[in-house]
Each structure stands twice: as C-alpha cells, then as structure tokens.
ROTOR-93902 format. One record per residue: residue in three letters; x, y, z negated of N, C-alpha, C in turn. Coordinates in steps of 0.1 Angstrom, whole numbers, plus 5000, padded with zeros to 4 digits. Each point is the difference from the previous one (the first is absolute). Example, Ala and Ser with C-alpha at 12.3 -4.5 7.8 and 13.67 -1.06 7.14 Angstrom:
% ROTOR-93902
ALA513249434922499150125000500950125000;SER499650115007500950115000499250114992;
//
This chain:
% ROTOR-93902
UNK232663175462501350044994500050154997;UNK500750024989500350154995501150014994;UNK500750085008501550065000499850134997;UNK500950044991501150114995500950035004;UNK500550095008501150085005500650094987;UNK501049974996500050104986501550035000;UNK500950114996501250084996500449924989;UNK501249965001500749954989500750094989;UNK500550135006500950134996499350124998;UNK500550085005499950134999499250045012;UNK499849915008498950055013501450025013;UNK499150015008501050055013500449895004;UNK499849884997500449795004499950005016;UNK498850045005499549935009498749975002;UNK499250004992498849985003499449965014;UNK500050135007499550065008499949925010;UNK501949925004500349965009499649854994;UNK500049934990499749894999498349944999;UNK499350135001498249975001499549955014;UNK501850115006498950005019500349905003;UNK501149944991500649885011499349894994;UNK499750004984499149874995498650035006;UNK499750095002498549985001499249975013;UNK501149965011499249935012499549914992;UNK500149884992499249894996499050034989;UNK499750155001498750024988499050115011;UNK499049974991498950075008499950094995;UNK500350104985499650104996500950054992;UNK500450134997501350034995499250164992;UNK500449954988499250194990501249994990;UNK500150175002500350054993499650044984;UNK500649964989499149984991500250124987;UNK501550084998500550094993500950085009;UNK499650184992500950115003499550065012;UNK500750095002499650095010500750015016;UNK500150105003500650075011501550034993;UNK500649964992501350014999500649874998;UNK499449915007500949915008500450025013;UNK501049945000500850015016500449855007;UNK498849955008500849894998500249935015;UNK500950025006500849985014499749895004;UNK499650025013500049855015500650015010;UNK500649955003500549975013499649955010;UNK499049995009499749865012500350095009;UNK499949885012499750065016499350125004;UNK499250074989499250085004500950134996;UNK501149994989500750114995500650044986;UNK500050054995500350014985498650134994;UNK499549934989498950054991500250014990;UNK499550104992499850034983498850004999;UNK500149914994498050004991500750074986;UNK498950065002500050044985498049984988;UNK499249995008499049964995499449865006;UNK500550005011499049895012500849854997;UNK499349914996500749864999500850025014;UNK501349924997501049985009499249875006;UNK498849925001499549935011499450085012;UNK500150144998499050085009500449945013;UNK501749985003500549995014499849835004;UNK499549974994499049885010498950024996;UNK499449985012498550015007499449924995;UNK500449864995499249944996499549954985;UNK500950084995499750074983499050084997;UNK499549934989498750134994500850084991;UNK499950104998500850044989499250124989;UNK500549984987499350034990500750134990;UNK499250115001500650064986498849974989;UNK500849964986499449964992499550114990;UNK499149964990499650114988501650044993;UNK500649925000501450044989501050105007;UNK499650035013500850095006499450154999;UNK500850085001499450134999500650095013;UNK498750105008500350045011500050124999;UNK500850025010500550185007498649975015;UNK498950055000499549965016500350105009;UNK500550074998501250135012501249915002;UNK500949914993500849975004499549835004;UNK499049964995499449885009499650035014;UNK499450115004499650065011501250015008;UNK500950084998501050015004500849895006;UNK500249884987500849895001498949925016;UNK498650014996499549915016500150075009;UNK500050115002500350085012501349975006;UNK501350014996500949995002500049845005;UNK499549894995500449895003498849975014;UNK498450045000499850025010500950065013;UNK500350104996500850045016500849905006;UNK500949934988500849885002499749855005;UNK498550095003499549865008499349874992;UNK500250074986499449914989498149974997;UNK499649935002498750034999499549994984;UNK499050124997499550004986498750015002;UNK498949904996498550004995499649974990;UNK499150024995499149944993500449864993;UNK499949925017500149824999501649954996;UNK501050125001501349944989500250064992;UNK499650104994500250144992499149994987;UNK500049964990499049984990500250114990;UNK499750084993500050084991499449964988;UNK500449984985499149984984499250115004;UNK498850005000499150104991500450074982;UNK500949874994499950004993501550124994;UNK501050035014501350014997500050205000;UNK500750044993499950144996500850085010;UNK499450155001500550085012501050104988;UNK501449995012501050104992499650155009;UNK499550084989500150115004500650125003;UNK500350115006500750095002501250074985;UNK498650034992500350014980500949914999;UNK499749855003500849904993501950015005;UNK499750065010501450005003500950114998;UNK498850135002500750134990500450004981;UNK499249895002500550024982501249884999;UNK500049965011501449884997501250155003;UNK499750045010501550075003500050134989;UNK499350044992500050094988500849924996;UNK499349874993500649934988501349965000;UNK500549955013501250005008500950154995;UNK499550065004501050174996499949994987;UNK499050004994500350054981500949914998;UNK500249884998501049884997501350035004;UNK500250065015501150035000501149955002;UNK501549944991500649954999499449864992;UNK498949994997499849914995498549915005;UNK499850005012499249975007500049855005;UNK498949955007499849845001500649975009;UNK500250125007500149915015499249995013;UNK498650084995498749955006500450045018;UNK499149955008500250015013498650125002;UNK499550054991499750095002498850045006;UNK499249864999498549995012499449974987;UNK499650074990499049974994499749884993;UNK500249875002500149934993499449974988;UNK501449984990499650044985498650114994;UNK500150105006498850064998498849955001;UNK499849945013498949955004499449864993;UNK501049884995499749914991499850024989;UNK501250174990498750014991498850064999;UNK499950065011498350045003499049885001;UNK500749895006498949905002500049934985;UNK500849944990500149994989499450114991;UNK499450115002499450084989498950055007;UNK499649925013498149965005500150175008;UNK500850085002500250125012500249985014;UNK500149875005500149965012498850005009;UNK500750025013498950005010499949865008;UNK499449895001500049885009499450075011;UNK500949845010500050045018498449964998;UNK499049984993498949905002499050154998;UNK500350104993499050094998500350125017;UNK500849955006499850085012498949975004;UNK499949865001498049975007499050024991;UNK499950074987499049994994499150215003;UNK499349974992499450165003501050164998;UNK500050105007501450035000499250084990;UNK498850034996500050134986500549934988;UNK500049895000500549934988501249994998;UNK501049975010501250045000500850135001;UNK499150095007500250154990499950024993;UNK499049994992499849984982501549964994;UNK500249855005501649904994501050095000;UNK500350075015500750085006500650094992;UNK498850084994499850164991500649974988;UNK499449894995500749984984501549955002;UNK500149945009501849984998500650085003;UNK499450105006501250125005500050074990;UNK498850044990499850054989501149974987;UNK500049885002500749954990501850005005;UNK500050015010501349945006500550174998;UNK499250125001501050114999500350064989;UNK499349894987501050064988501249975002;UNK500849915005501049975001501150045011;UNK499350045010500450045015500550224997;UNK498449994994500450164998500350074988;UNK499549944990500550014981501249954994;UNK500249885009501449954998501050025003;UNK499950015018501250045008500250155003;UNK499250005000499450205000500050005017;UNK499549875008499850075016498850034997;UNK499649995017498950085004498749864996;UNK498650024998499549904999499849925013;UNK498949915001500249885008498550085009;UNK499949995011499050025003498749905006;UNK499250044995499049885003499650025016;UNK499650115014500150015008500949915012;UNK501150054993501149875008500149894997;UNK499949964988499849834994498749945009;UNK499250065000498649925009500250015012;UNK500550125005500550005016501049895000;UNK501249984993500549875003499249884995;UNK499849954993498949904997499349985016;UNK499050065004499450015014500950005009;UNK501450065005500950005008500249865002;UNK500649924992500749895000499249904993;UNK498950004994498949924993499249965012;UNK499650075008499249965010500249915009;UNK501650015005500949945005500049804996;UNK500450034985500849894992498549934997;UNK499250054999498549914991499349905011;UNK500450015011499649945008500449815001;UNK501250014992501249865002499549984978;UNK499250014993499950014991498649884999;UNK500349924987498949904995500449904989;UNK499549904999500149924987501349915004;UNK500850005001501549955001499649864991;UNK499950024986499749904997498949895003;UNK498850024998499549925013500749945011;UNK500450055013500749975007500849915000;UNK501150034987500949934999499149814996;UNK499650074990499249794992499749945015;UNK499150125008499449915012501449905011;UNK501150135001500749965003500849844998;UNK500150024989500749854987499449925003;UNK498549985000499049935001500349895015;UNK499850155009500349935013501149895004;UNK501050024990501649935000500850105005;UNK500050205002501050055006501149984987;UNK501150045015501350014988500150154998;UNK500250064985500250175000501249974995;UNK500850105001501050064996500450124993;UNK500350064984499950124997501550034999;UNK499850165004501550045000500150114990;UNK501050014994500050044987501050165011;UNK500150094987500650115000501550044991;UNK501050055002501149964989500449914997;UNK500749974989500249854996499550004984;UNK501049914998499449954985500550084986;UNK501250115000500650084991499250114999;UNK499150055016499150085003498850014986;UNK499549884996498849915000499650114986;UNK498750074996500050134993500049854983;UNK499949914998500349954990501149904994;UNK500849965016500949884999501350075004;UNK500050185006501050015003501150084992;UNK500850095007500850124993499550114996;UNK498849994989499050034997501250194991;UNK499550105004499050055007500350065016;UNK501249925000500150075023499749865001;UNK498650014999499049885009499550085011;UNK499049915010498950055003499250014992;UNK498850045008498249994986499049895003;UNK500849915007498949875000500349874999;UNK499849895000500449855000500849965010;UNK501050005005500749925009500249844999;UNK499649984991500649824999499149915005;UNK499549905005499649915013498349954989;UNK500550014984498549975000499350064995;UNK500550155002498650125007499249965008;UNK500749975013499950015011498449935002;UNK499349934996498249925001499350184994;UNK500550004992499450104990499950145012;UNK500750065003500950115007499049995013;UNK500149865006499349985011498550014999;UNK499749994990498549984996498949864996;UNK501449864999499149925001500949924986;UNK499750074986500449964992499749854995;UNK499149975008499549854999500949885007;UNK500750055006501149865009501550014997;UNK500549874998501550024996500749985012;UNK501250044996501150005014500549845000;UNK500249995009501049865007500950025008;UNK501050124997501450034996500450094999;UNK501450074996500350104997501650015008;UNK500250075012501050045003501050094997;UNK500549994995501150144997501250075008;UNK499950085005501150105007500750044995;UNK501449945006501250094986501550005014;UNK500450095001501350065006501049924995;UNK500949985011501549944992500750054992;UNK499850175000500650064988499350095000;UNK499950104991499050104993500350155005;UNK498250064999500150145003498750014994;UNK500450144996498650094989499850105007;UNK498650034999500150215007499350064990;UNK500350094998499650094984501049974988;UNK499150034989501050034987499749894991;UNK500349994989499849874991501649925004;UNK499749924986501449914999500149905011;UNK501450025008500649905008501149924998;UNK500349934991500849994997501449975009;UNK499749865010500649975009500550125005;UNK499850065000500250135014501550034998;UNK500550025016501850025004499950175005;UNK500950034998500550155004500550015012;UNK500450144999501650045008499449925019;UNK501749995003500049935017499749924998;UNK500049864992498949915001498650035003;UNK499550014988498650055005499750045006;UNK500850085008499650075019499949935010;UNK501249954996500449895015498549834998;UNK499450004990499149904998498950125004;UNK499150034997499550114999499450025017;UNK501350065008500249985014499649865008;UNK501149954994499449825006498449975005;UNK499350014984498549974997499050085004;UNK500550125011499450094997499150074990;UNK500350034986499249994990499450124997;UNK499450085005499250094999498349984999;UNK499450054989498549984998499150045010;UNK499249865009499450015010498650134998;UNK499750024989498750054997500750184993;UNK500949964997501250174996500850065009;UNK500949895003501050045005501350014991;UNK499549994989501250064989501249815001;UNK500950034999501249924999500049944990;UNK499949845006499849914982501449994996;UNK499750004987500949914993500449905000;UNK501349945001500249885005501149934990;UNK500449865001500849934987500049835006;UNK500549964996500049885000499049884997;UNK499649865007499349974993499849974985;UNK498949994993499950064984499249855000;UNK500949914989499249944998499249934989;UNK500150104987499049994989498650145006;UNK499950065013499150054999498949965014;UNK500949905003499349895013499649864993;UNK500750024993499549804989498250104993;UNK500550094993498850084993498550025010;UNK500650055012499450075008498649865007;UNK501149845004499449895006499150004989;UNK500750014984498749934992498850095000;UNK499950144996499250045002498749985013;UNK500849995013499049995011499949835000;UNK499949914993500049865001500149995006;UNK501149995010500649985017499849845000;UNK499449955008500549885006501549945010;UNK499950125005501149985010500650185002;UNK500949995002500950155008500050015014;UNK499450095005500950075013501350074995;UNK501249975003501050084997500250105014;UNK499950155003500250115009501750075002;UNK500250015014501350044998501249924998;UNK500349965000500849844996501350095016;UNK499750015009500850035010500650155001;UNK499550114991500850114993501449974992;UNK500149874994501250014989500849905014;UNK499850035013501249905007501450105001;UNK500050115000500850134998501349894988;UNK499449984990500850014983501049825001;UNK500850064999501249884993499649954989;UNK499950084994499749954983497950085001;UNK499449934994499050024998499250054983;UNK500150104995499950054985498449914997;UNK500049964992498649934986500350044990;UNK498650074997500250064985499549884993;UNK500749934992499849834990499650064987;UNK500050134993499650014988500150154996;UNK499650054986499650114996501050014987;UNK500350104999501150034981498850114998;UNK499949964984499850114994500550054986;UNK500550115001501350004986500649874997;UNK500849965010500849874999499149915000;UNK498649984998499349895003499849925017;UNK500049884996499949975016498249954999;UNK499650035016498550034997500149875010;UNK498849904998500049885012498650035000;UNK498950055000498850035002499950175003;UNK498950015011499250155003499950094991;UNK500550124994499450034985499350094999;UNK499350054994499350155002500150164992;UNK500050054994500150124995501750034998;UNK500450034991501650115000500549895007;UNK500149834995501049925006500249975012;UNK498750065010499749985018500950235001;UNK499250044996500650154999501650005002;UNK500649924991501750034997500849875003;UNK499349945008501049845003500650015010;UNK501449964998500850025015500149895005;UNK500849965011499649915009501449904995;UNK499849865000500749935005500449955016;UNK501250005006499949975014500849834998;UNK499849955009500749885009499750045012;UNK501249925011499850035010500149825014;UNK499350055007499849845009500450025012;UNK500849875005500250045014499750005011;UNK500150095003499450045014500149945013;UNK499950025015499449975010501150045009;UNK499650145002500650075009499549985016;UNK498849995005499749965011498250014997;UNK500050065015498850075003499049824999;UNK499050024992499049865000498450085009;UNK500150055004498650085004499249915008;UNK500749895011499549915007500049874997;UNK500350024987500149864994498449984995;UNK499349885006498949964998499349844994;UNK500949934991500249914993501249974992;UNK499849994991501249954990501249945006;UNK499749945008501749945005500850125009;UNK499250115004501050125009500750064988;UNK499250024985500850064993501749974994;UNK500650094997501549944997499649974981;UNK500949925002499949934986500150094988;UNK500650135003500050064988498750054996;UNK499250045012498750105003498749854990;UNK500249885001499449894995500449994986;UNK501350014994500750014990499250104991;UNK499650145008499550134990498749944999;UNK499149965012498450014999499849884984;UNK501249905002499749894989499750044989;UNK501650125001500050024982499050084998;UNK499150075008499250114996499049934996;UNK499749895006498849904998500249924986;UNK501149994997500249934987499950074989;UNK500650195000500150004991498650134997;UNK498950015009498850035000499149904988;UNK500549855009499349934997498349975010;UNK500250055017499249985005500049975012;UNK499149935007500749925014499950105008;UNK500850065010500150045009499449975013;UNK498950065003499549915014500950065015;UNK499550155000500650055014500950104996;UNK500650015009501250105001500150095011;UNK500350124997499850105011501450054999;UNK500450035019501350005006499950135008;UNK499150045001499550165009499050044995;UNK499150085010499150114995498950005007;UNK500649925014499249935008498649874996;UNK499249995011498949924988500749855004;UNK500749975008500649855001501049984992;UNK501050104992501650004996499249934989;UNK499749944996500049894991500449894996;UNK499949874994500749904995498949884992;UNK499149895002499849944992500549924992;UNK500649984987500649924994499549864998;UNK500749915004499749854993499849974988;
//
C-alpha cells in the first residue's frame, strides 16, 4: 500500500497530527517535498513536537522514516531538529532515518538571499518564512545545487563544486545587493560542521524504497503545505517552490516507478492561511480573534498568526481535486463548538459576477466572499469518540462539508490529542 498524506488548503490542516496517528499501520513514512519551513505538530504521551524536516513517523519506533530527493535541506537545522528530539528520549539511527543521496542541501547563501529578497520587495513581498527555500530550488533547477550524496564523495571535488557556486552566487549576493561576498572558508566549515554529521543517515532512498514495495511494506508520504501552496496548481505566485499535490509524491520520494493506492486529504473545518497571497474567505475584526484564539492559530514553524475565515468551499472542492483525495481527514471540527451560528464561505463575486469554481489571476486577486451560515453545536465534543456521541448538528456540518466537497469523509478530529479522533461509517 501507498498512501499520501496531502493539504487540501493553504497548509497548516493537520498533517502532522494525522501521519502519527495513521501511521502505526505503515512501516515507512518519507517525506517527499519542501523544507524546514514546515511546521507540523504532534501530540502523544510522550508530549507535543514540531517536526519541521523529520517525517512525523519519527515518534514511533517502529517506523522507518525517509527524507526523499524532492525535499531540500537546512543540515544545521536537521542536526538540530535530531538533537532536540534525541534528548526527548526519541531514538534516531541510521536503521529509521534514511536520507536521498539524491535530495539538495539548503545553504547558509540560500537563506541570506531569501531574507535580501524579502527586504527589497518590501511592501510587496511573498510572504517567505525566510529559510531559504525558494532560493535553493532555483539553484537546484539551474544545476547550482549541492546533493546530500556528494558529502560521501571525494571532498577536492566538492571544493572545486563548492568554488564555482560561490563564484557565481556573489554576482548576485555582492553586485546585486551590494553586501559583503559569501565566503568560501565558512561555507566548507559548515558543509564539514553539519555534513559529517547528516552523511552518515544518507543513501539510495530509492532503491530502498522498490525493495521496500517489493517486500509488501506499507509507506506512507507526507506532503508539506497544501494544495493552493502547490508552485503550479496553486495561488501562484505566493506558492511555495515545489509540488505539494499527492502525485508528486512517488517522484519526490524517489520511486517514480510506483503508483499510489490512495490519496488522503487534510482539510480544517474552517480555514486559515499564514503569509500573503489571496484569501478570500478570510473574516476580520473580533471575529477573527475570538476564532483565531479558539484554534490556536499561529504558524508552528513561524509563529506568525494565521489568517483565519470560514470554511471556503470552492477552494476545498478545488483543493480535493487537485490532490485526488480519496477520502478526507476533516481537523478541528471541536474549535467551532464556541459558535451558534457557524460562517461557510459558499461562493466568490467578482464585479457582480458570481464565481462557483476556484479562479486564478485578477478574478482569485479581487473576489469577495460569499457567506452562509450553519448551525451550530454549542457543546464541548472533545470526548466524543464515534459518531453517535456527536450532537446532530456537529453530523449535520461534517455531511454538508462532505457533500458539497464532493468527498467521503473518513476520520474526524475532535482534539489535538493522538486518540481525539472519530472514524466515520
């Protein structure tokens, strides 16, 4: 079996919390797109975690877990990220820890020329979280990238690699921006610092993986963001810079050779964005606070305060087709027990047009929201752990969300906890 963990929205769903809990019944769990600016939260017995590079199967023991070629790495803050979870009693080797040879190192540069780029733009900036990123995928798209695979190869040869990209990288660093240039001294000392470290958990992923399939394991890939993210399907240009949609995910992983056998989709009862780009849904004022609050919605990997709105549902119908969802996790369902009336954004105007589809350029830019509103609950469901604890209204919403997605709803999440969940009949 191969499963997709994938964002239906704007990212920030849940992921995190729905890999640890799906993936006791898989043996292998990779990470297949994006970097260290994901944030993506667990809860178990052991405590509350942010992965931000490490597959959220790290916290079972009996997961292999994979970062794939499609992902791109910070290895200071991969270092980092296992140290911290080691102390926590987490064990990391070799035997669950798999590294692409094939997957690119985000460098120091790459992150200084994001937060340049970041300042020149200004008031008119992406958004970026500021780790390099974008930089670093188009370095790897214009063949300037460094792979985790050439840490094991001969190191004069990768000084050689080393030289010319720093060469190249300070027309732009010091002709462009007018800083200081980039220095090659400290670029290799980091390289060696945290290369020596990270190359050890590094090999043919892909291999692995076929052998894996072969044997009958079940993997599971977990995607980054969601599907508006997605740098060609989304709110193009405050995307990310890589594939988020579920059938990357073979490719990303490294085993462009095997198809998936399903696609899950993560999508919130109602919506939150973090960064810039069009939201349309999005509520203001004491509303938006008092929801905001509820959901605790602050970006696990920022900190910055999402954006929040109603559920949106021409950008969740858009969002399932993109990730060819088989089924929904719906997250948060037990944040809107607060609301009497419950806000759905049901459609888009633009210059008096009514929009019943996702749209993209000026018409996604300048479309305002339609609302309807559903009714509410009013009563804490957190312990509700089958469909009949639920109150009929709380069954009433999950329907219509399911109807007018157009996708079955499997589980439903009621906490934050790894049990507050719900399987649906």
């Amino acid at each position: 079996m191969l499963t997709a963990i994938t964002g239906i929205n704007w990212g920030d769903e849940g992921k995190g919390r729905m890999v640890d809990l799906l993936s006791e019944d898989y043996d292998i769990v990779v990470r297949y797109q994006g970097g260290n600016n994901a944030g993506h939260t667990v809860v178990n017995e052991r405590g509350k975690f942010i992965l931000n590079l490490l597959p959220s199967g790290i916290l079972r023991s009996n997961v292999v877990n994979i970062i794939g070629n499609g992902v791109v790495i910070d290895i200071k803050h991969l270092v980092n990220e296992m140290n911290k979870l080691i102390e926590a009693g987490i064990e990391i080797t070799p035997d669950n820890l798999k590294i692409s040879d094939r997957a690119v190192i985000v460098m120091p540069y790459h992150v200084e020329q994001d937060c340049l780029e970041e300042e020149r733009l200004a008031d008119a900036k992406f958004g970026s979280t500021k780790r390099g990123i974008a930089p670093v995928y188009g370095d790897k798209y214009l063949k300037k990238g460094i792979r985790m695979g050439e840490l094991l190869d001969n190191e004069e040869d990768l000084k050689n690699r080393l030289k010319g990209i720093i060469e190249w990288k300070n027309l732009m660093i010091e002709k462009g921006y007018g800083k200081e240039p980039i220095s090659f001294d400290a670029m290799w000392s980091y390289l060696k610092e945290y290369g020596d470290i990270s190359k050890k958990f590094v090999c043919d992923t892909g291999v692995y993986l076929n052998n894996a399939h072969k044997d009958g394991k079940k993997i599971m890939f977990e995607a980054q963001l969601g599907a508006l993210r997605d740098i060609d399907f989304g709110i193009y240009p405050f995307t990310s810079s890589s594939s988020t949609i579920a059938p990357y995910a073979p490719i990303g992983a490294g085993v462009p050779n095997l198809k998936l056998t399903n696609s899950i989709g993560i999508m919130k009862a109602y919506s939150t964005c973090v960064g810039e780009g069009p939201f349309t849904a999005e509520m203001f004022g004491e509303e938006a606070e008092e929801l905001r609050k509820a959901g605790n919605e602050y970006g696990a990997a920022t900190g910055r305060p999402r954006r929040v709105g109603g559920f949106d549902i021409l950008a969740s119908r858009y969002g399932v087709r993109a990730q060819g969802a088989d089924e929904i996790a719906l997250t948060k369902l037990d944040v809107l027990s607060y609301m009497e009336k419950i806000p759905v954004c049901v459609g888009y105007t633009f210059n008096g047009e009514r929009l019943e589809e996702f749209p993209i350029g000026e018409k996604l830019f300048k479309a305002k929201p339609v609302y309807e509103y559903r009714k509410g609950w009013m009563k804490d469901i957190s312990n509700c752990r089958k469909i009949e604890d639920l109150p009929q209204e709380a069954i009433d919403y999950i329907k219509y969300i399911e109807d007018v997605v157009d996708c079955k709803i499997k589980y439903v999440s009621v906490g934050p906890e790894r049990e507050q969940y719900i399987v649906m009949p």
